[in-house]
C-alpha positions in Angstrom: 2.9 -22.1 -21.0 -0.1 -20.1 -19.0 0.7 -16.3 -19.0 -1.3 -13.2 -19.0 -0.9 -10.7 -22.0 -1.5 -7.7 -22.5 -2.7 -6.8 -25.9 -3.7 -2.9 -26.0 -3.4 0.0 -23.7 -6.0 0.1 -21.2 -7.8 -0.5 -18.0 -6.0 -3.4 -16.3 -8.5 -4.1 -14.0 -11.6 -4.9 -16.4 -11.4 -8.6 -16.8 -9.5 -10.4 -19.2 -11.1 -12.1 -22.1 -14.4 -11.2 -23.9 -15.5 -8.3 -22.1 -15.4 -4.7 -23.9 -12.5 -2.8 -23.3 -10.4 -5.4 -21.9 -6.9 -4.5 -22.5 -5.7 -8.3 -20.6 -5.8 -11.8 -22.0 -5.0 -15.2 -20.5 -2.8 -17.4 -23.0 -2.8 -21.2 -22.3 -0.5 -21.5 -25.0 2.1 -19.1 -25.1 5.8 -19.8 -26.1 7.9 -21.0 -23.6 11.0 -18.3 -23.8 14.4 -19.8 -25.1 17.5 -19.5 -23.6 19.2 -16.6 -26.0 22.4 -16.8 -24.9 24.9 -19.1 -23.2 24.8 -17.3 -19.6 20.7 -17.7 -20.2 18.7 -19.6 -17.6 15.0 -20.7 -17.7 13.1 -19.7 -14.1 9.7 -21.7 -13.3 8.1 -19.1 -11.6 6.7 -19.7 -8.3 5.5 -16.2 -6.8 5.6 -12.5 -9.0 4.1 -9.2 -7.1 2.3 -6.4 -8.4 3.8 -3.7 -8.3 2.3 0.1 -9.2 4.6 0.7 -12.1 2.6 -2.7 -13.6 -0.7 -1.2 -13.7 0.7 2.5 -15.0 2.4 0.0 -17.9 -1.1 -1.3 -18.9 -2.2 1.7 -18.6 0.4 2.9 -21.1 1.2 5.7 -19.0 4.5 4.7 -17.2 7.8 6.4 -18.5 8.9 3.6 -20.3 6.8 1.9 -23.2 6.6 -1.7 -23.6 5.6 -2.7 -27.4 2.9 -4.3 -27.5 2.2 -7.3 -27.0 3.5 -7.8 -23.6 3.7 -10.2 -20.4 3.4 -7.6 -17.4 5.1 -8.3 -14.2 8.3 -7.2 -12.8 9.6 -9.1 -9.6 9.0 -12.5 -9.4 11.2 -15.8 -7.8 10.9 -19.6 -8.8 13.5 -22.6 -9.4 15.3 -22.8 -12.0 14.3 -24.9 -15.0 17.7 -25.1 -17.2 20.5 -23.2 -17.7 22.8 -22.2 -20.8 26.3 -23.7 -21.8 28.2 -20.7 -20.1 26.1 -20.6 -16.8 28.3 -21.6 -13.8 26.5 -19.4 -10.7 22.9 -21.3 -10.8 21.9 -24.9 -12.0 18.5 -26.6 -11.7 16.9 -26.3 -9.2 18.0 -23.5 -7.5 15.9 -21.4 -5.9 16.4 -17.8 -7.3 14.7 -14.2 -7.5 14.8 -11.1 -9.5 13.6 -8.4 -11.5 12.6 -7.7 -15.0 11.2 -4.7 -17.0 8.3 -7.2 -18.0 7.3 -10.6 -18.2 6.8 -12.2 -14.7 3.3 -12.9 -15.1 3.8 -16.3 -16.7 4.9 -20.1 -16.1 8.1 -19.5 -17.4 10.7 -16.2 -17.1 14.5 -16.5 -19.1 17.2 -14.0 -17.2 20.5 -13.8 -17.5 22.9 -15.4 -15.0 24.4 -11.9 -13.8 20.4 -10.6 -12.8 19.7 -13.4 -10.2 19.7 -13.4 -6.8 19.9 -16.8 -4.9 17.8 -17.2 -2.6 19.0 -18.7 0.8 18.0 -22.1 2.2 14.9 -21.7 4.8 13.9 -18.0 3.1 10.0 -18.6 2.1 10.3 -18.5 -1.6 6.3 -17.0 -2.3 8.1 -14.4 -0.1 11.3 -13.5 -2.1 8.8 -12.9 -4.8 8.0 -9.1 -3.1 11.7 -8.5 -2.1 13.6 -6.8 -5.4 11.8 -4.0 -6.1 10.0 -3.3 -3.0 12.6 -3.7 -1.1 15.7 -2.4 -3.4 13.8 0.7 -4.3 13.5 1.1 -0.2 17.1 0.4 0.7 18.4 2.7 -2.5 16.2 5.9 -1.3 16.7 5.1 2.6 20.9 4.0 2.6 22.4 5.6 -0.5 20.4 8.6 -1.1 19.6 10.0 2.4 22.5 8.5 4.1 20.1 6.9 6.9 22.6 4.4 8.4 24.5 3.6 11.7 27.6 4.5 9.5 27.0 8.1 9.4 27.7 8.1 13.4 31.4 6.7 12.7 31.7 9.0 9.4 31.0 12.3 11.5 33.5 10.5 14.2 36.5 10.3 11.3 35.9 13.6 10.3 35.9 15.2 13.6 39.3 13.3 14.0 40.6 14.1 11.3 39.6 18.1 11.4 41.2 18.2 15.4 43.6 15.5 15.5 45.7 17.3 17.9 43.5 17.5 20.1 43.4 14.1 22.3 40.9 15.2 24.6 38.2 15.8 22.0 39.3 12.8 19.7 38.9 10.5 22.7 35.3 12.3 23.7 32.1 9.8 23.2 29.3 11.9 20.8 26.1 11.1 20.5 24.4 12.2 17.5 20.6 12.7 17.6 18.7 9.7 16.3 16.8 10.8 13.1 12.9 10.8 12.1 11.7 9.0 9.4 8.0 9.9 7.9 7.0 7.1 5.3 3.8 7.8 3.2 2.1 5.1 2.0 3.6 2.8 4.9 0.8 -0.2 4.5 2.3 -0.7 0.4 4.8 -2.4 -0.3 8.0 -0.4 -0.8 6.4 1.4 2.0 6.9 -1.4 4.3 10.2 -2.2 3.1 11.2 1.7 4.4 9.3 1.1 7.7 11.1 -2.0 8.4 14.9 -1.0 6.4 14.0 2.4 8.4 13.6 0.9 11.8 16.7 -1.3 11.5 18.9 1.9 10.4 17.8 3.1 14.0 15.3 5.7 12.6 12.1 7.1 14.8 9.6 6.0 12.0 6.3 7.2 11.5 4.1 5.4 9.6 1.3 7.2 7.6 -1.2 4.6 5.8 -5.3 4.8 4.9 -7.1 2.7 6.7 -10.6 3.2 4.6 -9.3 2.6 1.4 -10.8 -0.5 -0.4 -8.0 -3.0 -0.2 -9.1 -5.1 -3.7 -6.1 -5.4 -6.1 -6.2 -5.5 -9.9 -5.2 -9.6 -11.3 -6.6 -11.0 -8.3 -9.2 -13.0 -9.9 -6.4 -13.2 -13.0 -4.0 -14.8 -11.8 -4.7 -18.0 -11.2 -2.3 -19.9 -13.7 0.4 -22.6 -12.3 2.5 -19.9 -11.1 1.4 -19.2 -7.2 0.0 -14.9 -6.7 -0.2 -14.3 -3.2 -2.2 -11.5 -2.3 -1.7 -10.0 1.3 -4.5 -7.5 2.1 -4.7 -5.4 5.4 -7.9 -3.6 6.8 -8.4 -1.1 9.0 -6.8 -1.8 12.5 -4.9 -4.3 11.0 -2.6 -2.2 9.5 -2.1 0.1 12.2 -1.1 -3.2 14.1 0.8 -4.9 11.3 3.1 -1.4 11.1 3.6 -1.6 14.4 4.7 -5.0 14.5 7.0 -3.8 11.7 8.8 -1.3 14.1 6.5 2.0 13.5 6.8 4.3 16.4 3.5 6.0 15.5 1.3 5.3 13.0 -1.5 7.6 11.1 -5.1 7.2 9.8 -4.6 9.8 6.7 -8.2 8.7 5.7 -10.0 9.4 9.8 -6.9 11.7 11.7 -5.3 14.8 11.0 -2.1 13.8 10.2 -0.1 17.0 10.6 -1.4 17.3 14.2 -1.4 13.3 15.2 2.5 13.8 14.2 3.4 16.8 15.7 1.8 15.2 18.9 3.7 12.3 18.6 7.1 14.6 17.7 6.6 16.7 20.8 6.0 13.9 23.2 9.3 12.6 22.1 11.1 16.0 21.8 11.8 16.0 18.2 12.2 19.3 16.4 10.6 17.9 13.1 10.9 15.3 10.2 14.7 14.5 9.1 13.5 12.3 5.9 10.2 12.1 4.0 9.9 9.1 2.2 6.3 9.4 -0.1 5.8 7.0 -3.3 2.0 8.5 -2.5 2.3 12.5 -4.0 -0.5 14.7 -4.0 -1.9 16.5 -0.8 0.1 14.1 1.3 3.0 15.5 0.9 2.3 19.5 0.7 1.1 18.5 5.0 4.4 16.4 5.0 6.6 19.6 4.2 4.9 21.4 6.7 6.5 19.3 9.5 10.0 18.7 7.8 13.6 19.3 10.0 15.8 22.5 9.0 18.0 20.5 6.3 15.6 17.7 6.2 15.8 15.6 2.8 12.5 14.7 0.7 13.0 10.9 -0.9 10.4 11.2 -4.0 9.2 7.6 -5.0 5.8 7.7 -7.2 2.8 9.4 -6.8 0.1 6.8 -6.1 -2.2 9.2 -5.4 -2.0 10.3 -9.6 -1.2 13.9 -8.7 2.3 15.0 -8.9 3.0 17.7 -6.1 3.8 21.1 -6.5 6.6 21.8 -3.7 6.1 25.4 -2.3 9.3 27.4 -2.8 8.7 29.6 0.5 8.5 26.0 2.3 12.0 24.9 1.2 13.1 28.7 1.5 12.4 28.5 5.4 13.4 24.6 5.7 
């Protein structure tokens, strides 16, 4: 099978094959993976993403070291090509998805059984490609970890009727909790649009901070072109602003040509908001010490990556006072 391979540590987006320092080959020839087990089964793969985490692994500098070599690639979906004797969820055919710590880049991916996801008929399968981690790591650090959900309006209503259950009139009273304000950094990637849109449809006020001056060229671009389909969805300039906004952003932020911290408090006291309820940054570095500045009392700070490849130092006296 066609896959790409990485065969030493380095910069991933030198091209592959015969120029110096090239950490990135192109196999035409690589062993099709076997089914190891009986719940095994065989994916032809039809879309894989790039994901940040896949360039800091070529890099050799993510938290968890791959021997080498290795077949990047993390997310992927595809049919499925054959199964093992003890599969009975999946059979050929089937259009599935899923993650994996490596290997998506290639014809061929082996999984077991209990890691797919089918997907459903009608869903664009180059699509479902982007969803798991993208879109898992967004609904994790949006639902589970700050509790941004419609449920948290009947959760306060069963406590507050449990703590003054004899009292009918107050039980029986309609509240109305405020709605809360989202801040996602690095809105135009991609788990950052997964929390603009997982955001908006958990009734958040979202603000959407992305750069519009940023050279859009991905790494693997030219790479990629083996049997197995790498779309590559690039927004400039206006076009994100508009694309967020399609996606349900209430305000959206030029971080390369605005200043952010006034643009949003602008934007927070034209809607009468008394700050930011939930930071959501996979971005780090400056970014985020001008996000603190315009957090909630009690807000909650959801830390993803740090894209920008500085780690933030968070200000004691900022939390102190927040």
């Amino acid at each position: 099978m066609e896959a790409l391979i990485c065969r030493s540590l380095g910069d991933p987006t030198v091209a592959p094959d015969g120029e110096k320092g090239s950490a990135l080959t192109i196999s035409e020839s690589y062993p099709v993976p076997d089914l190891a087990s009986p719940t095994a089964v065989r994916i032809r793969v039809r879309s894989t993403s790039l994901n940040f985490a896949n360039l800091l692994q070529i890099h050799g500098k993510y938290q968890e070291k791959i021997p080498l070599p290795f077949i990047p690639g993390s997310d992927y979906s595809g049919t499925v090509e054959s199964v093992g004797s003890g599969v009975t969820k999946f059979k050929a055919g089937d259009s599935v998805c899923s993650f994996a710590a490596a290997g998506s880049f290639a014809q061929f991916i082996v999984a077991d059984e209990s890691e797919l996801f089918p997907v459903p008929e009608g869903c664009d399968l180059v699509a479902a490609g982007a969803v798991p981690i993208a879109y898992g790591t967004s609904h994790l650090a949006l639902v589970h970890r700050a509790k941004l959900s419609a449920n948290q309006v009947s959760f306060f209503f069963r406590r507050l009727r449990l703590l003054s259950s004899s009292d009918d009139n107050l039980t029986n009273h309609t509240f109305r909790l405020p709605i809360q304000t989202l801040l996602v950094l690095g809105a135009a990637g991609g788990v950052g649009v997964a929390a603009v849109q997982i955001g908006k449809l958990l009734g958040a006020n979202v603000i959407a901070i992305a750069r519009y001056t940023t050279d859009p060229t991905r790494p693997f671009r030219q790479y990629l072109k083996i049997s197995s389909v790498v779309v590559d969805v690039t927004k400039r300039g206006e076009e994100k602003a508009q694309y967020l906004r399609s996606l349900g952003a209430d305000h959206v932020v030029d971080s390369g040509n605005e200043d952010m911290t006034e643009s949003i408090k602008g934007f927070l006291k034209g809607r009468n908001l008394r700050g930011v309820d939930v930071l959501y940054d996979p971005v780090g570095g400056k970014l985020n010490k001008e996000s603190l500045k315009l957090m909630n009392w009690g807000a909650q700070i959801l830390i993803i990556g740090f894209a920008s490849g500085e780690i933030p130092v968070i200000p004691a006296n900022i939390a102190l006072v927040k």
